[in-house]
C-alpha positions in Angstrom: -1.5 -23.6 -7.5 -2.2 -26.5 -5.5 -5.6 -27.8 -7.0 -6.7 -29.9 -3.9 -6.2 -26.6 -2.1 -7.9 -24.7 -4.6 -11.0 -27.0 -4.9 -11.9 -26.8 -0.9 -15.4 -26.5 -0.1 -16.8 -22.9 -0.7 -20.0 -23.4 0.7 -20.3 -19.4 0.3 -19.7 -19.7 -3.3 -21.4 -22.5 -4.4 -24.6 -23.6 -2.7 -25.5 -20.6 -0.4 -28.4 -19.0 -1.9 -28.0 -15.4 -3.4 -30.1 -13.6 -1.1 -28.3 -14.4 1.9 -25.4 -12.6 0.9 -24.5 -8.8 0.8 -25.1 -6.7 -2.1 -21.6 -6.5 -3.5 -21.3 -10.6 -2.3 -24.2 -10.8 -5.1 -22.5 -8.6 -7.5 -19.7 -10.6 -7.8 -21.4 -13.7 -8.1 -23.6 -12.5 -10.9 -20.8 -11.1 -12.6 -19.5 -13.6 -15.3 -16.1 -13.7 -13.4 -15.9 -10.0 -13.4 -16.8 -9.1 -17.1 -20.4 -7.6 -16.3 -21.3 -4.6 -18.0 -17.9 -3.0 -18.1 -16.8 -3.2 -22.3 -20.3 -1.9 -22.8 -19.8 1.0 -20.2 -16.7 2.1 -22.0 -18.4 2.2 -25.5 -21.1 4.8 -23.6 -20.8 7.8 -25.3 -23.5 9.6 -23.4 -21.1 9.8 -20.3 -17.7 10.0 -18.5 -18.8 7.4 -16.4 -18.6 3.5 -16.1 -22.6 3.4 -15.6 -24.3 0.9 -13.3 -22.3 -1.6 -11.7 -18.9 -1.1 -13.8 -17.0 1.0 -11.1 -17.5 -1.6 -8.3 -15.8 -4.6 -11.0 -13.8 -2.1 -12.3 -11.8 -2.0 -9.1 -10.6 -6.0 -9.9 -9.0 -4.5 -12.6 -7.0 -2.4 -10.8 -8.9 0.9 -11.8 -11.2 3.6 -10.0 -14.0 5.6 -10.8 -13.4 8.8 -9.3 -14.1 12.4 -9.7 -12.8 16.2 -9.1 -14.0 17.1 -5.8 -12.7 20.7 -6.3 -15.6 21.4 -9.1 -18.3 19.0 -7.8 -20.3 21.7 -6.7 -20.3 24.1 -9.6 -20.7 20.9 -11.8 -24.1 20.3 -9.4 -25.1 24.1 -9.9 -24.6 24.2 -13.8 -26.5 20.7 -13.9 -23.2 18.8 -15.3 -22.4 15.3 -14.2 -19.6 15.2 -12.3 -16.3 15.6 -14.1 -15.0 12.3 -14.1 -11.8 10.3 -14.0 -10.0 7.3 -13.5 -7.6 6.3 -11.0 -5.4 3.6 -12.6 -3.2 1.7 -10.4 -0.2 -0.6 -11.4 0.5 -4.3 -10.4 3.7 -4.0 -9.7 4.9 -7.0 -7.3 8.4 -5.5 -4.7 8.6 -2.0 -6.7 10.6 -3.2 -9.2 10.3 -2.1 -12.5 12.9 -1.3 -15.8 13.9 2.0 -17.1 12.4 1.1 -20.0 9.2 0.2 -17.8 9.6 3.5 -15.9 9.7 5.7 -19.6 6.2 4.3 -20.5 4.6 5.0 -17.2 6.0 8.4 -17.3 4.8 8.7 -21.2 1.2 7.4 -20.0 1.1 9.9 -17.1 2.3 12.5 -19.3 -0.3 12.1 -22.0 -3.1 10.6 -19.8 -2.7 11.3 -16.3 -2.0 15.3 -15.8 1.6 15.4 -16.5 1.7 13.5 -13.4 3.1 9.9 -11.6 2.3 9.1 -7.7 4.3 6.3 -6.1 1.9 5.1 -3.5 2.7 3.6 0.0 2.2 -0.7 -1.7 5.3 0.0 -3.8 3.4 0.8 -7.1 2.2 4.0 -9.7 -1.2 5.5 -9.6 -2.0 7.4 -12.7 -5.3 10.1 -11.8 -7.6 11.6 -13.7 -7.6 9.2 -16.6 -10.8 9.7 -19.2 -13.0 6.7 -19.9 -11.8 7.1 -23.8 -8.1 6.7 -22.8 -8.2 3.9 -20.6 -7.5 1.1 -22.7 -5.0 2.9 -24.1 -3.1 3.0 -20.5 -3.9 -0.5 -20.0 -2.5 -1.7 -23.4 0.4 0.2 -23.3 1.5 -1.1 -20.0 0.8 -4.4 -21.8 3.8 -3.5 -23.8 5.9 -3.4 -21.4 5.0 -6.6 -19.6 2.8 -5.0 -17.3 -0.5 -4.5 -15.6 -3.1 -3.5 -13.4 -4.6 -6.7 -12.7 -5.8 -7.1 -9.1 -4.3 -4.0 -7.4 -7.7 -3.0 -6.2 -10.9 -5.1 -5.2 -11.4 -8.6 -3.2 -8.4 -10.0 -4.6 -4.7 -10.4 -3.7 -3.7 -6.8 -3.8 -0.2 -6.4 -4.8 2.7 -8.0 -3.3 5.1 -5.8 -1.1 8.6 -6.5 -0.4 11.5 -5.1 1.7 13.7 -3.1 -0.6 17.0 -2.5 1.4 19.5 -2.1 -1.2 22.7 -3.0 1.2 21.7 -7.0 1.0 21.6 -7.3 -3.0 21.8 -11.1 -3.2 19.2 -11.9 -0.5 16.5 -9.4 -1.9 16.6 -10.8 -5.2 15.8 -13.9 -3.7 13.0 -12.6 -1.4 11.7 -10.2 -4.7 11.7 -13.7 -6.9 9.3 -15.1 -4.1 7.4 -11.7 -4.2 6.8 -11.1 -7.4 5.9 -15.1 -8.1 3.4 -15.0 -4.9 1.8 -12.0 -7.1 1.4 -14.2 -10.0 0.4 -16.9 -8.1 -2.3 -15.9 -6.0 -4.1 -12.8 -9.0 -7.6 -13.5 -10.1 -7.5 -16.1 -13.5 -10.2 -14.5 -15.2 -9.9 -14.2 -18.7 -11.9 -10.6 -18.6 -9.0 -9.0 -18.3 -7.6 -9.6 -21.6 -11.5 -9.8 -23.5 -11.9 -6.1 -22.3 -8.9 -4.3 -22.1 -6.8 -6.1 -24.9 -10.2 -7.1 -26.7 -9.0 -10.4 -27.1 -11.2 -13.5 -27.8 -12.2 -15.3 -24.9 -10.4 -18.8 -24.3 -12.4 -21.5 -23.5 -10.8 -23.5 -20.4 -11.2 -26.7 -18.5 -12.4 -26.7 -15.2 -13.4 -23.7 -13.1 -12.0 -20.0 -14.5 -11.4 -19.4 -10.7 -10.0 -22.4 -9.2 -8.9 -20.6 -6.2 -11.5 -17.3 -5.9 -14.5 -19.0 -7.4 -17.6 -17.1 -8.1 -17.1 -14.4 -5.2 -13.5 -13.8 -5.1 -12.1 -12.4 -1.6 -14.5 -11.4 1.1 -12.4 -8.0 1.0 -9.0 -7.0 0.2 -5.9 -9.3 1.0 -2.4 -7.9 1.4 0.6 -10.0 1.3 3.8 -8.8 2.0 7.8 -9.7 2.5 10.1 -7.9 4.7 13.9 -8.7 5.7 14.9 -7.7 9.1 16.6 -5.3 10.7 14.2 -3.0 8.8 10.6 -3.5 8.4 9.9 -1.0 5.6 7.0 -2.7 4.1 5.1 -2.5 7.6 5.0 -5.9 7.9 2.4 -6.0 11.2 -0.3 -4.2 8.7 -0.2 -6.9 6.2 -3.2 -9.6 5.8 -0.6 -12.2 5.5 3.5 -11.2 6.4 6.3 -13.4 5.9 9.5 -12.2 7.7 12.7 -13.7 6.3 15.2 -15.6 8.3 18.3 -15.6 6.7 21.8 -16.2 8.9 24.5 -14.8 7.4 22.3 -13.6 4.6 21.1 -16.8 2.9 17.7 -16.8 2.9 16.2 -20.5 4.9 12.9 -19.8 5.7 10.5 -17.4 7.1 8.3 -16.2 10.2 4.8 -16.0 9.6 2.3 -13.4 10.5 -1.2 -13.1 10.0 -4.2 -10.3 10.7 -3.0 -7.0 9.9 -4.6 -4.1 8.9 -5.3 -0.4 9.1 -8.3 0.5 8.1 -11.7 1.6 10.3 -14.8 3.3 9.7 -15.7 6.6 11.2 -18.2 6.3 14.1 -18.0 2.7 14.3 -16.4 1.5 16.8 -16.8 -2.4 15.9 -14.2 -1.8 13.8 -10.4 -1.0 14.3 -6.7 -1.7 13.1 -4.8 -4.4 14.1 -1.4 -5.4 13.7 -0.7 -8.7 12.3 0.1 -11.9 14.9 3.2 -14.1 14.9 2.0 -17.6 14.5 5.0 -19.7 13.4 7.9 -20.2 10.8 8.0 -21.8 7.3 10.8 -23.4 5.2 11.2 -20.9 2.0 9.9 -23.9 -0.2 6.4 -24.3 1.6 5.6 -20.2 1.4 3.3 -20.6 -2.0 1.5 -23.6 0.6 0.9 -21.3 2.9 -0.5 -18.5 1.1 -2.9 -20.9 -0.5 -4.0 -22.0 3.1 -4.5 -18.7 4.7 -6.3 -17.4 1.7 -8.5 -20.2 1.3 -9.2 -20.2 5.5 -10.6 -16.0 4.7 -12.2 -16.9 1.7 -14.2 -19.8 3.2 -14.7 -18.4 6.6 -14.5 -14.1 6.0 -18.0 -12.3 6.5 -19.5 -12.1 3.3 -23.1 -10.3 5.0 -21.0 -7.5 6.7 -18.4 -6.2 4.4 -17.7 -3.7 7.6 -16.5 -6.9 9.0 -15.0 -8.9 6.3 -11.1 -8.3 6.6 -9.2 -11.3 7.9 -8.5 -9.6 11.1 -11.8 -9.9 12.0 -12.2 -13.6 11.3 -9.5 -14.2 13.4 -10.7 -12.2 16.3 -14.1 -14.1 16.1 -12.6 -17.5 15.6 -9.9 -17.2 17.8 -5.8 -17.2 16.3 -5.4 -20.1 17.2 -7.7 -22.1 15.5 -7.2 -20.2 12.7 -3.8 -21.4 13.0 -5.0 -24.7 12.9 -6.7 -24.5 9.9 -4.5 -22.8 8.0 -2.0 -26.2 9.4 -4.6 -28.9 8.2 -5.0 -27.3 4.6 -1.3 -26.4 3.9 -0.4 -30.1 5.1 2.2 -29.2 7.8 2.4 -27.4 11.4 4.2 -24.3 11.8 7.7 -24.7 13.5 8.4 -22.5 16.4 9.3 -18.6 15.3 12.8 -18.2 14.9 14.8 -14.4 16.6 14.4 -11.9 14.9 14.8 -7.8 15.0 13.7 -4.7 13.5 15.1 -1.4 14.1 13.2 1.1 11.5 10.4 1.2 8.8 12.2 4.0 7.3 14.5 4.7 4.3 18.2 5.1 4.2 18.9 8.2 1.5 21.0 8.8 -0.6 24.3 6.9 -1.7 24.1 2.8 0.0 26.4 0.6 -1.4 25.4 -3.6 -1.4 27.6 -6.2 -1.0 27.3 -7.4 -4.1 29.6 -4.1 -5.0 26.6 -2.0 -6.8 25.7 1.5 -5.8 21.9 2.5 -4.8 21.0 6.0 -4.5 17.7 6.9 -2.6 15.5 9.5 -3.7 13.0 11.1 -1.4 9.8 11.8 -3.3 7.6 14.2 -0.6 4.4 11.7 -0.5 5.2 10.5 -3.7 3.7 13.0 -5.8 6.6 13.1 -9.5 5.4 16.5 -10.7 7.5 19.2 -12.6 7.5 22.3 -10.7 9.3 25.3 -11.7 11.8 24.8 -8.9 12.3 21.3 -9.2 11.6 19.2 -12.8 11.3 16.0 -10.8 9.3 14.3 -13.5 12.5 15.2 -16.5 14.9 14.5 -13.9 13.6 10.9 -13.2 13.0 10.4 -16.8 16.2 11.8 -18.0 18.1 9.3 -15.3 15.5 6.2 -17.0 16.7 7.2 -20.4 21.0 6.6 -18.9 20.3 4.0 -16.4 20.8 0.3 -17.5 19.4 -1.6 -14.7 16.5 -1.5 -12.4 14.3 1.3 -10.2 12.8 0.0 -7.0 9.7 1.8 -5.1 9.9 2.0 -1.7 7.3 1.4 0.6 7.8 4.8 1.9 6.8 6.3 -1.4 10.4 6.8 -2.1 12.5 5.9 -5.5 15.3 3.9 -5.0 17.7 4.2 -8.6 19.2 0.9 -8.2 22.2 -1.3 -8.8 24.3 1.1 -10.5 27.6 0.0 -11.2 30.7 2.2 -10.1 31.7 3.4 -14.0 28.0 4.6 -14.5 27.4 6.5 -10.8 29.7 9.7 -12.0 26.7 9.3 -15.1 23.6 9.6 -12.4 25.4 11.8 -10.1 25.8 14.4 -13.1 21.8 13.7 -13.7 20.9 14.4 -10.2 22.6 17.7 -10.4 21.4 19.1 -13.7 18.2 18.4 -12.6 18.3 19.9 -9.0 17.4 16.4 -7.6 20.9 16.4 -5.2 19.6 18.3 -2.9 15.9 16.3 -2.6 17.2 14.5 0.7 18.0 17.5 2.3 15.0 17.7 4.8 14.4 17.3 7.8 14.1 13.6 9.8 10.3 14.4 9.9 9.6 15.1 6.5 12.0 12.5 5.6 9.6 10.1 7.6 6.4 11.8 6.5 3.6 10.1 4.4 0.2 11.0 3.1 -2.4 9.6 1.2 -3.7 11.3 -1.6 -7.0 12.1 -0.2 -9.0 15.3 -2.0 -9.4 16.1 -4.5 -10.2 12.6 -6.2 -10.6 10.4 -3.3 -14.6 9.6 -2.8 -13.6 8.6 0.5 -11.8 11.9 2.1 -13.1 13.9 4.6 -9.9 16.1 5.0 -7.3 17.0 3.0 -4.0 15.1 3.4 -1.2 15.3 0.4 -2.3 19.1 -0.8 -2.0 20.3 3.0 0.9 18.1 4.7 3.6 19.8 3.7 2.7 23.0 4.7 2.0 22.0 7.8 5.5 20.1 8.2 7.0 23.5 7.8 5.0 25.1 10.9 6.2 21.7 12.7 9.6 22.1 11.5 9.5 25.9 12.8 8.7 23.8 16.2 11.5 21.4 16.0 14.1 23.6 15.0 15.0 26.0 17.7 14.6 22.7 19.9 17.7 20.8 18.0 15.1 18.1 16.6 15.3 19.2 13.1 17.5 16.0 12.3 15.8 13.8 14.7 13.6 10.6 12.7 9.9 10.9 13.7 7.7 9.6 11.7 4.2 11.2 11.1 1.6 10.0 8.7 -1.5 11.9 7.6 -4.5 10.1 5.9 -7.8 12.4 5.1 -10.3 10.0 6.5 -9.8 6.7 9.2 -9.5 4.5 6.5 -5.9 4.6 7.2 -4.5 4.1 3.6 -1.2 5.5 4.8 -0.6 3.3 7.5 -1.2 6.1 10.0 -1.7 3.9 13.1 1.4 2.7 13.7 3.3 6.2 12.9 4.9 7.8 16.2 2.1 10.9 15.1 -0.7 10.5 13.2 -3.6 12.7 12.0 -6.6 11.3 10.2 -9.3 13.1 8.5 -12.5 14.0 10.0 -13.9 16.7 8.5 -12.6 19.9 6.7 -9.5 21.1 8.8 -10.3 18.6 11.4 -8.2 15.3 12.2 -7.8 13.3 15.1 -4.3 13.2 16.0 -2.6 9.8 17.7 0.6 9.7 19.8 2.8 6.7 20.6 3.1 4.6 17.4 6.5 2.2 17.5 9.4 3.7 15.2 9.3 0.5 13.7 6.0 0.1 13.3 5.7 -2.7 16.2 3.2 -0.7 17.7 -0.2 1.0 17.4 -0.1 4.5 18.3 -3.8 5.9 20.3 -6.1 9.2 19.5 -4.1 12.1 21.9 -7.3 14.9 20.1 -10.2 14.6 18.5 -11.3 16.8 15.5 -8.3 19.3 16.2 -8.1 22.3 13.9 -4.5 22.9 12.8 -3.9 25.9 15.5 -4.6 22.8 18.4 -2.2 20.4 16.3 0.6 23.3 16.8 -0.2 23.8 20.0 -0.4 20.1 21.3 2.6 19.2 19.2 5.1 21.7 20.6 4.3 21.2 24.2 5.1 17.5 23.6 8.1 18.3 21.5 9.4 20.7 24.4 9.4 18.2 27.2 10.6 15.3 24.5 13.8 18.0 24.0 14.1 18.2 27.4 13.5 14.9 29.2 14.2 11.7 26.6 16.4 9.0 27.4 19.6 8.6 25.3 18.3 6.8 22.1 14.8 7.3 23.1 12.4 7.3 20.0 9.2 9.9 20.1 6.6 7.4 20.1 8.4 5.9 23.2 8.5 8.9 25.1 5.1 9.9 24.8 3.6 6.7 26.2 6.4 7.2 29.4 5.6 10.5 29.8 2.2 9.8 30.4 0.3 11.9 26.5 -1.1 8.1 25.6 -1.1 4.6 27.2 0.5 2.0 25.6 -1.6 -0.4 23.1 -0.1 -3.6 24.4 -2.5 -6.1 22.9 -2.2 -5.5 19.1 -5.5 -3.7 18.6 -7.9 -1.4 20.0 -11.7 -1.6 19.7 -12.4 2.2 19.8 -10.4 5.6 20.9 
């Protein structure tokens, strides 16, 4: 890290006094770089829980305190505490991981985390329902394989996304490299980490533990992300910071630059609001770790640290104005952004099944409905995946899409994994239909604090009353995409899906029209706190005169701001519905 960078004023960190600054702005200060109370909260054996303020650190360690929804209220009636768990999320920077990675995440969720893996929609694992007791036990053996969970929640650089299409093998190693070092890069220092999970000594070091975060880390969350054109599977218009590669002829030279995404808003606040992410210029590859060190410093310094409603960077550049921003983002990096070079997107999905690269290697795609590797008794997804790690001898990527992509597999070994995919019923995975191929969900109830709706237990079913819809209209095969997220938090990127529904209640979603298919685009609320019988109804007589009237080539989303369901959202964000 550049240390001049690093060592910028933080006026908010260092001389501002305490009681100007929010609750969780003073938690983080007072917290000894994120130690706390946490070890000691872990050794309470009069609880499931992390008492006191553990949880809210807890989350820089990529881990969060959660509970079983389902039994909250019998729990309450018999006077029991809540039955609590741990989500435990994985730092895993572009989706790549080994086969020998994958067996000891599946052995973790097997033992720790119900028999049970979810791939999640930043290329990563969540394990659910981990006990207090157990979680160092996750933690370290992740450790043994060379990974971790620093950093994939709290005010921190959340982990690193990048573009997984397998077709361009030489150019997304380079742009993974550059992921995956970005990750390392810009992750908290702190040595609590290793002094509570490993139970290591600490080690004294010179200077400041947190050159770059300081005493108060992030205002909030800060997603960075890398996505190689024509498809813009990683959503690049959501991300805090997006870097779009430019590489004619497939050799990577530099890359566009955008800044300001993000999805998430609160329920009956209207102040805030998603936005996608602004094009403000173009990079040599060399200068990208510059730039990242620039923007996140510019947040840091200049994020609102008394509203955390209001502390994403796309809010700081709404009240500063992009281009000044832009300017100091320029003065602390060193260098002005060149002009943005062409560029085109044509999807955000994935292509399944069989893709070969150039580099001669076969990829096979795996559709994973919302992520969820489970055995069922039709489908032992969970031994299939692991029996495929146990033969496999190079790499699994995640897709952004929640999707598993068995990679580089050379031409003597795919007769191996086809035989795999057969045995365990996984051949016939992809055959669904383009909107459940293009579906996503967050994971919503029963562990979510944050749901107000159900989304992964309840989308699927619904998909097949859509598909009942689509069917007898010849759209069965056609790519829509449709995102479902229990509450407006928008965790599955629901605002820029073609059709999106978003928790409000129990049954109840507001349901948007008019995303881009390539996620260019924010979609806007067609009902409000719609029951699934109004859903139905509202999506088959749009689906009927889409069927009858679109253009050749014509994409849903497109076709319901022509025909008049929604107006466009031509200005990158929207204030309220």
């Amino acid at each position: 890290m550049n240390a001049t960078l690093a060592q910028t004023d933080r006026s908010h960190d260092i001389s501002q006094p305490l009681e100007k600054l929010s609750p969780d702005e003073t938690l983080k200060a007072n917290s000894n770089q994120l130690r706390g109370q946490i070890a000691e909260g872990l050794d309470d054996e009069l609880t499931w829980s992390v008492p006191g303020t553990g949880p809210k650190l807890m989350k820089f360690h990529g881990i969060y305190q959660q509970d079983n929804r389902d039994i909250r209220d019998e729990r309450r009636r018999q006077k029991l505490e809540p039955a609590f768990g741990f989500m435990v999320r994985i730092r895993l920077p572009g989706g790549v991981l080994t086969p020998e990675q994958w067996l000891k995440i599946d052995e973790l969720g097997r033992n720790y985390g119900g028999e049970s893996l979810r791939l999640t929609t930043r290329q990563t694992f969540q394990l659910h329902g981990v006990l207090k007791h157990n979680l160092r036990s996750v933690i370290q053996g992740l450790g043994d394989v060379k990974l971790d969970t620093r950093a994939a929640c709290g005010d921190d650089s959340r982990g690193v996304m990048c573009s997984v299409n397998p077709q361009v093998s030489a150019l997304h190693a380079t742009v993974y490299d550059l992921a995956k070092r970005s990750s390392d890069h810009a992750i908290p220092k702190s040595g609590a980490y290793r002094e509570i999970w490993y139970q290591d000594d600490p080690v004294p070091v010179e200077g400041p533990e947190e050159p770059l975060y300081g005493r108060t880390y992030m205002p909030r969350k800060f997603k960075i992300g890398y996505v190689v054109p024509p498809i813009n599977d990683i959503d690049i218009y959501a991300q805090d910071l997006g870097f779009i590669a430019i590489a004619p002829d497939g050799k990577l030279e530099g890359f566009n630059v955008v800044i300001g995404g993000g999805m998430g808003r609160t329920d009956q606040a209207p102040k805030t609001y998603p936005r996608l992410a602004g094009l403000i210029g173009y990079v040599p590859a060399d200068k990208v770790f510059a730039t990242i060190d620039a923007t996140m410093i510019v947040q840091r310094d200049y994020g609102d640290r008394a509203d955390r409603g209001h502390a994403r960077f796309k809010y700081t550049i709404d009240d500063k104005g992009e281009d000044w921003i832009k300017a100091e983002i320029e003065k602390l990096q060193g260098f002005a952004f060149e002009p943005a070079r062409d560029y085109q997107f044509t999807t955000n999905g994935d292509a399944m099944g069989w893709v070969r690269g150039n580099d001669g290697h076969d990829h096979y795609t795996l559709f994973i409905e919302n992520g969820r590797i489970v055995n069922r008794e039709d489908l032992p997804l969970l031994d299939g995946i692991q029996a495929i790690a146990k033969a496999h001898r190079d790499v699994f990527r995640v897709t952004p899409n929640q999707n598993l992509i068995i990679a580089d597999v050379s031409p003597k070994q795919r007769p191996v994994i086809e035989k795999l995919l057969q045995k365990y019923k996984l051949d016939g995975q992809n055959q669904r239909s383009g909107i459940r191929l293009n579906a996503m969900a967050c994971v919503a109830l029963p562990t979510c604090g944050l749901a107000m709706a159900e989304s992964e237990r309840y989308l699927p079913g619904l998909l097949t009353k859509i598909e009942a819809i689509l069917e007898p209209l010849g759209l069965k095969d056609e790519p829509i995409t449709i995102r479902m997220s229990g509450c407006p938090n928008g965790c599955s990127r629901p605002y820029i899906a073609e059709i999106a529904l978003t928790g409000r209640a129990p049954g109840k979603y507001n349901l948007y029209f008019g995303g881009g298919f390539h996620g260019q685009r924010l979609n806007k609320m067609y009902l409000e706190n719609a029951g699934e019988e109004a859903i139905l109804a509202a999506l088959e007589k749009v689906f009927v005169q889409f069927a009858r009237e679109r253009l050749p080539d014509e994409h849903f989303g497109d076709f319901t701001i022509r025909a008049g369901y929604v107006t466009e959202v031509k200005e990158g964000r929207y204030f309220n519905d």
